[in-house]
C-alpha positions in Angstrom: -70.4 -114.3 -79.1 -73.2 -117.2 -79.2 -76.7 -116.1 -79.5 -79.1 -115.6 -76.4 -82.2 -117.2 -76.6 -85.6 -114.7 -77.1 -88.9 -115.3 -76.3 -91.3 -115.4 -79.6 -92.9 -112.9 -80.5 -96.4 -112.8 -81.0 -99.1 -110.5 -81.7 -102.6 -109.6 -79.7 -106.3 -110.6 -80.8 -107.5 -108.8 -84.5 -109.8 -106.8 -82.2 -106.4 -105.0 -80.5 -105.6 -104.6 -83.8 -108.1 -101.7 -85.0 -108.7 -100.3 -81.2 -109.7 -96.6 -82.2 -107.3 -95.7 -78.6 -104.6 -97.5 -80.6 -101.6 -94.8 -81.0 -101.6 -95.8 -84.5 -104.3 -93.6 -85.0 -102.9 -89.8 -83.5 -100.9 -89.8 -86.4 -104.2 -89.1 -88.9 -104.8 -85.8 -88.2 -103.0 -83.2 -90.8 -102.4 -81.1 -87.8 -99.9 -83.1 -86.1 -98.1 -84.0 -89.6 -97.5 -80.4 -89.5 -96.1 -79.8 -86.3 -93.7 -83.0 -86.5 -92.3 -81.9 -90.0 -91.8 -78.1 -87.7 -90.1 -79.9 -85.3 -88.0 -82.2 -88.2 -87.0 -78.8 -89.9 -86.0 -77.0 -86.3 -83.9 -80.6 -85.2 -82.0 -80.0 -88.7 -81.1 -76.8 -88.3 -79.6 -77.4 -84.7 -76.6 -78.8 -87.0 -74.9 -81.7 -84.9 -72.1 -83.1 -86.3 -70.3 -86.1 -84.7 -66.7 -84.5 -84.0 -68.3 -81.2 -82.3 -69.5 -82.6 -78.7 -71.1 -79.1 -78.1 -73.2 -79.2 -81.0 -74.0 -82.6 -80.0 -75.0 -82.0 -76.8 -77.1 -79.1 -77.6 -79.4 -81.0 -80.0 -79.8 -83.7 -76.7 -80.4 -80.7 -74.4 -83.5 -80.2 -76.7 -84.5 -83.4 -77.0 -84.5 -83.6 -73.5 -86.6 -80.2 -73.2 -88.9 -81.8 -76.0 -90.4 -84.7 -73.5 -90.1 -82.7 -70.0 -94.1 -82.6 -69.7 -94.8 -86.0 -70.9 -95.2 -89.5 -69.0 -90.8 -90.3 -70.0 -88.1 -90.8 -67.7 -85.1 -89.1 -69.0 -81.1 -90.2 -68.3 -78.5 -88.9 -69.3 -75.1 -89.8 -69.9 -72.0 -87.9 -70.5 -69.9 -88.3 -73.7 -66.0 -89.0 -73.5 -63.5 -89.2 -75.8 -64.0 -85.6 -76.7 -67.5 -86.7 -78.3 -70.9 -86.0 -76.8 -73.3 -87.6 -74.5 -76.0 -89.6 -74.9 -80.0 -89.8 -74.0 -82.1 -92.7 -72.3 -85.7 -92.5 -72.7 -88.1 -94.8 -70.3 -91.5 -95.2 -70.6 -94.8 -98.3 -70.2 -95.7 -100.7 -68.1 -93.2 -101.5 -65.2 -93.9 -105.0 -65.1 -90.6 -106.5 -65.4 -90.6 -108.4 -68.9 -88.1 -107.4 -71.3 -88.4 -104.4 -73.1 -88.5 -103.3 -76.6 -85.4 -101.0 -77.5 -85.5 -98.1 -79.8 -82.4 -96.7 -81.5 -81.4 -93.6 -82.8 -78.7 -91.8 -83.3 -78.3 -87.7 -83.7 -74.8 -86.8 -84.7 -74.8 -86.0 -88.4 -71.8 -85.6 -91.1 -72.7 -82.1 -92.4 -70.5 -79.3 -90.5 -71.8 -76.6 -88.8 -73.0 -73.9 -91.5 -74.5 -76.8 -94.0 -78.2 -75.5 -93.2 -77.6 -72.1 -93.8 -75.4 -72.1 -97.1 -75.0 -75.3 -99.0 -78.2 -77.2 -98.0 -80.9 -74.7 -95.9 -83.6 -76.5 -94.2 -87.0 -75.9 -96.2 -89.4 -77.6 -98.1 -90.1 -77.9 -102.0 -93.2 -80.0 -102.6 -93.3 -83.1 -100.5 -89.5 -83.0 -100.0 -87.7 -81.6 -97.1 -84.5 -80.3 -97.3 -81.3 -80.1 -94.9 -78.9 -81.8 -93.7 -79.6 -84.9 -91.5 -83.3 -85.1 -92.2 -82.6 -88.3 -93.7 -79.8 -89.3 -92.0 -81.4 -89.5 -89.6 -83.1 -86.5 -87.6 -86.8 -87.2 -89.2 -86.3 -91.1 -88.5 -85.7 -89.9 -84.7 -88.0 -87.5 -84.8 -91.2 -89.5 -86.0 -89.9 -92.4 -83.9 -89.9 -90.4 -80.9 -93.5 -88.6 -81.7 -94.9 -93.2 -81.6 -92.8 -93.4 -78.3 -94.5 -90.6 -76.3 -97.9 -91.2 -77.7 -97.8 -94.6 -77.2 -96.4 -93.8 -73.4 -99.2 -91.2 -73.5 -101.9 -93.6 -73.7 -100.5 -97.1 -71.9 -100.8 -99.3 -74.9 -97.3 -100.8 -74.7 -97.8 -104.8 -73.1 -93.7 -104.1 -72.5 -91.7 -101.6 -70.9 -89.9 -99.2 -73.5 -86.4 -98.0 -73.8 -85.0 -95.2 -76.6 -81.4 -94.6 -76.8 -80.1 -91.8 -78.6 -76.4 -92.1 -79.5 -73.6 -89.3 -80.1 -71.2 -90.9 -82.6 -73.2 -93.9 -85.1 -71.9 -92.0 -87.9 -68.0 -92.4 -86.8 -68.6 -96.3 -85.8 -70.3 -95.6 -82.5 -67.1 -95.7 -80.8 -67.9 -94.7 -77.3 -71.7 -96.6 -77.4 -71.2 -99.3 -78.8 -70.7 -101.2 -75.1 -74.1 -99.1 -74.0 -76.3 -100.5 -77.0 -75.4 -104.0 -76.8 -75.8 -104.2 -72.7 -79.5 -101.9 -73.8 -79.6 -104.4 -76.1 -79.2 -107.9 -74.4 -82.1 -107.6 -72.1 -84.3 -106.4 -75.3 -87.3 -109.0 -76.6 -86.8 -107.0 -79.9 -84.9 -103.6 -81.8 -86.4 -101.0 -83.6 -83.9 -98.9 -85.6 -84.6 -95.3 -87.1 -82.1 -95.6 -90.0 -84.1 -94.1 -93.1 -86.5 -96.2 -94.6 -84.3 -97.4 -98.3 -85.3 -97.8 -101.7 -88.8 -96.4 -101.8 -90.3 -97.2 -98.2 -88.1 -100.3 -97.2 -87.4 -101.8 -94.1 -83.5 -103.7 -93.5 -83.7 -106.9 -92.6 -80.2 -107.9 -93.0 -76.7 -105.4 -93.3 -73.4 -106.0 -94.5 -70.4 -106.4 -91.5 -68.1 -103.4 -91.6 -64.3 -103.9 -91.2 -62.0 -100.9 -90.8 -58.2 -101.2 -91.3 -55.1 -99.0 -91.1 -52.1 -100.4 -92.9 -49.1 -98.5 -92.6 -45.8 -99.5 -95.1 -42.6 -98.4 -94.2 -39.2 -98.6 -96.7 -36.1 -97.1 -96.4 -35.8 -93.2 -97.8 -32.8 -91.6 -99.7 -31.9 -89.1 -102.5 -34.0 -89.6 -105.2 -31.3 -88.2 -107.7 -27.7 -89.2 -106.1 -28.6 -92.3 -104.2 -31.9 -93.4 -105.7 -30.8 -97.1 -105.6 -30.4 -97.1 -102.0 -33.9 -96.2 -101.2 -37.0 -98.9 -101.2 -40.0 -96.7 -102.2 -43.0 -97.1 -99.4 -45.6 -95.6 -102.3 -44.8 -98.8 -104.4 -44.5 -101.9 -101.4 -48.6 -100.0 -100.8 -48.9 -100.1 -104.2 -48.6 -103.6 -104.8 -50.1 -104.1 -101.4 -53.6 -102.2 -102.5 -53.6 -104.4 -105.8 -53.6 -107.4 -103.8 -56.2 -106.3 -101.3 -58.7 -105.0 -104.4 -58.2 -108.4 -106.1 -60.1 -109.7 -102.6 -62.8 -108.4 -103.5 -65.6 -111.3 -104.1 -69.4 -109.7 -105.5 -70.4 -113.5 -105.6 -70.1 -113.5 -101.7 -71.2 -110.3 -101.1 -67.5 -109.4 -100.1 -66.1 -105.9 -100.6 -62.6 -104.1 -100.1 -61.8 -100.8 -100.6 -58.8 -98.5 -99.8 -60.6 -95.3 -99.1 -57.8 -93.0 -97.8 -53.9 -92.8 -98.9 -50.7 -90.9 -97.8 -47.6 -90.9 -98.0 -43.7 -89.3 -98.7 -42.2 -85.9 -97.3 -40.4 -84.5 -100.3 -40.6 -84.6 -104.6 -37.1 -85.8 -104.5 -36.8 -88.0 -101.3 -37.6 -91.6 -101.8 -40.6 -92.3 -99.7 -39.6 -94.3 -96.1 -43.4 -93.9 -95.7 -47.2 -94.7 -97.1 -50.3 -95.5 -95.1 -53.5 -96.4 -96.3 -57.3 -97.8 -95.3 -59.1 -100.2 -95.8 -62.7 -100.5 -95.4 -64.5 -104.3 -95.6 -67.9 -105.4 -95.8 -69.3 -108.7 -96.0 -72.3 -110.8 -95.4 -71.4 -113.2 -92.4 -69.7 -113.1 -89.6 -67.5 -116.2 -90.9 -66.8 -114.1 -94.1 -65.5 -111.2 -91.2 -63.3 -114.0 -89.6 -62.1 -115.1 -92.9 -61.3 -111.7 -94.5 -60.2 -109.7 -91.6 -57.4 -112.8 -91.0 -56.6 -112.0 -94.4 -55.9 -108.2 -93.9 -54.1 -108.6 -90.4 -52.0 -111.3 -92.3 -50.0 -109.0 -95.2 -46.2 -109.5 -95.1 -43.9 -107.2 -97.9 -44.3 -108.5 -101.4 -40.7 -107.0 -101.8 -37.4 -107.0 -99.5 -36.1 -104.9 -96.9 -40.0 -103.4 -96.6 -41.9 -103.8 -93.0 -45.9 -103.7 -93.1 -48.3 -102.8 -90.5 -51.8 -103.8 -90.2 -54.4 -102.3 -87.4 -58.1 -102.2 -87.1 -60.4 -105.2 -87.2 -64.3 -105.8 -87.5 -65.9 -102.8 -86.6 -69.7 -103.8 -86.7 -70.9 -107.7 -87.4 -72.9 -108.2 -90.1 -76.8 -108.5 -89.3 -78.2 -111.8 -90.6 -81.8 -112.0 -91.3 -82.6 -115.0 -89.1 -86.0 -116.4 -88.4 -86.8 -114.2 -85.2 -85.9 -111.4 -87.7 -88.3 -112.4 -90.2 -91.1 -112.9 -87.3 -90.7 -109.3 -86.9 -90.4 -108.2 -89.8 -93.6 -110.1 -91.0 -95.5 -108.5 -87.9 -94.6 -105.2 -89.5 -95.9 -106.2 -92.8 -99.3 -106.8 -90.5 -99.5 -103.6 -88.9 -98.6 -102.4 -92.6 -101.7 -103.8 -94.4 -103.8 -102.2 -91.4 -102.7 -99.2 -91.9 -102.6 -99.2 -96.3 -98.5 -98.9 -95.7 -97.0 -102.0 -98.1 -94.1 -102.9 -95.6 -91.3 -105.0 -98.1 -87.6 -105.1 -97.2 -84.3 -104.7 -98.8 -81.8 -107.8 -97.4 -77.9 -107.2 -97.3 -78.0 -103.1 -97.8 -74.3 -102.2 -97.7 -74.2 -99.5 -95.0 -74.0 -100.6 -91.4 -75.9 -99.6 -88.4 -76.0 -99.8 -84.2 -78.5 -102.6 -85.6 -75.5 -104.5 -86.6 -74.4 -104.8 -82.6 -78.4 -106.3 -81.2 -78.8 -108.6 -84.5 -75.8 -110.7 -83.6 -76.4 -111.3 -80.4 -79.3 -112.9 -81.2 -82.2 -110.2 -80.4 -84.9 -109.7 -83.0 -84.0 -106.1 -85.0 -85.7 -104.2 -87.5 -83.6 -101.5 -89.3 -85.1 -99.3 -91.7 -88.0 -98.0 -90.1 -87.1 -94.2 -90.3 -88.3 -91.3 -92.8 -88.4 -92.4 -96.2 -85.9 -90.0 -98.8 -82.8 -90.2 -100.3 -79.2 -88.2 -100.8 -78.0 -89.0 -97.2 -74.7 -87.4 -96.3 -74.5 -85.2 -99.5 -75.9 -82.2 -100.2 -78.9 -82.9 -102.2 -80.3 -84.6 -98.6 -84.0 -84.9 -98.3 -86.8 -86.4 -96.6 -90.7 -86.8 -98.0 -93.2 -85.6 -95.6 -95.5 -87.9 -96.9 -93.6 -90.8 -95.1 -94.1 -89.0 -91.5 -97.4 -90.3 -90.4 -97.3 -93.7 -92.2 -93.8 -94.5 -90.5 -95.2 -93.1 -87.1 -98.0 -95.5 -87.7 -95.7 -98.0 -88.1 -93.5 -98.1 -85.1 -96.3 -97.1 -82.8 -98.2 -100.4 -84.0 -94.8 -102.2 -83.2 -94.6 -100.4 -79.7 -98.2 -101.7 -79.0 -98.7 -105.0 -80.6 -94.8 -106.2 -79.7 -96.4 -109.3 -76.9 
């Protein structure tokens, strides 16, 4: 898809810039740290993972409750697929320029029980423990404390527009068509993904290919008629070998098969293996290039028949130069606030980011709770990042032109 064409982004007068009725400045007061790592801890334990649409919903349904009083129009949107629904925010100026997006999503990979047995919500020193709080509850959290402060007080020059989406951590599956419409009519992104490597922002993510690739031989009796069969474990084996040796760290290129099954019996000669493939690289001509590669396997041995599905499942997100305009107005608001704002280009992992960078829309990833350990169970956020990254993306909300 060719890139649409944004307006620049610039940034008001120095005075706008240390305006005590700037939001930037609710999030000093120790008070209101507090309360927003309360209301981090109580989002965790609502436990929300992706496949459970009722948990899912639930942890909208407070979200939702959470902004009933304040100056936000709320939409909501059912799920489908068997997956939950999602949440539009609205708030600013009605004045018909484009609006800045926020992005969040609240599904989570931790089943239900996670908080009460094998990581429980609670705090050890500056760390905050549970599942999600990373990944990426206190990111959406903090984000959404800027949002309605910054509606709160009218210091947004656009209108503004949060999303929050059901299924990121499963590929955004059912959203994806919703963030990039959100998306196209955006001046510029703001992601919650946690903040990586120590306070980072992402200026640039890795494409994500998935792949199914299913091998089928011919069985028989692995004891009286062994030489009849053609062994579907083998044909994948020589298959995965060649798909590994794709692998290229000079271009940032990565394959790995992830998931493998295959046979029905110890003395049956496999008719059957499937396996996946997962693909990352840094352009979307590497995605092309690669992905044409995968969906082009034949058998490397007769009377064998392979099978390739799946394709690029997020673009990769190029840091182009309305992405570093951004990202260097973040590093302003960062040196007015004592918050050294630095990124970290090409992380692996990818993001709803991936979908509004490649169509040409300015988008800053990164900008949620700083921590580590995300989807394991040594998960954690550090409450000192709350108010500096809540200063952060309320300066964005205001200063955004």
């Amino acid at each position: 898809m060719p890139p649409i064409s944004t307006p620049p982004i610039s940034t008001p007068p120095a005075t706008a810039r240390i305006d005590p009725a700037s939001a930037i400045h609710a999030f000093s007061d120790e008070d209101r740290v507090a309360a927003t790592v309360e209301r981090i801890a109580a989002w965790a334990r609502l436990e929300s993972p992706t496949r459970d649409a009722d948990a899912v919903n639930a942890m909208m349904d407070l979200l939702v409750s959470e902004v009933e009083d304040e100056p936000v129009a709320t939409e909501r949107l059912p799920g489908r697929d068997g997956l939950g629904g999602s949440v539009i925010l609205r708030a600013g100026p009605e004045n018909g320029r484009e609006p800045i997006l926020l992005l969040s999503h609240l599904d989570t990979v931790h089943p239900i029980g996670t908080a009460e047995k094998d990581l429980p919500v609670g705090r050890e020193g500056d760390r905050l423990y549970g599942p999600g709080v990373y990944d990426m509850k206190g990111g959406a959290c903090l984000a959404l404390e800027a949002f309605v402060e910054v509606a709160r007080r009218g210091t947004s020059a656009r209108p503004l527009v949060f999303l929050f989406t059901p299924d990121e951590e499963i590929g955004s599956i059912t959203t994806r068509g919703l963030i990039e419409d959100l998306g196209r009519s955006a001046a510029a992104v703001l992601v919650t993904e946690p903040a990586r490597d120590g306070g980072r922002v992402v200026t640039s993510r890795k494409g994500v290919g998935r792949f199914d690739i299913a091998v089928e031989g011919r069985p028989a009796h692995s004891g009286s008629r062994h030489h009849d069969g053609r062994n579907a474990i083998h044909e994948a084996a020589r298959q995965i070998a060649l798909i590994d040796a794709m692998t290229d760290y000079q271009r940032g290129v990565t394959t790995t098969v992830g998931l493998i099954s295959g046979g029905t019996a110890m003395n049956t000669v496999p008719q059957h293996c499937r396996f996946s493939v997962d693909l990352r690289v840094v352009s979307v001509a590497d995605g092309e290039e690669f992905a044409a590669q995968l969906k082009g396997l034949t058998p490397l041995a007769p009377d064998f028949k392979v099978r390739v599905t799946g394709g690029m499942n997020r673009p990769p997100f190029e840091k182009t130069p309305q992405v570093e305009g951004l990202f260097a107005l973040a590093q302003e608001i960062g040196r007015d606030i004592g918050l050294a704002v630095a990124d970290v280009p090409r992380t692996g992992g990818g993001s709803d980011g991936n979908f509004t960078a490649v169509l040409g829309v300015p988008t800053l990833d990164g900008l949620g709770i700083d921590g580590d350990g995300a989807h394991t169970l040594q998960e954690y956020a550090l409450i000192s990042s709350v108010a500096p990254r809540a200063k952060l993306i309320a300066g964005l909300l205001e200063r955004l032109r």
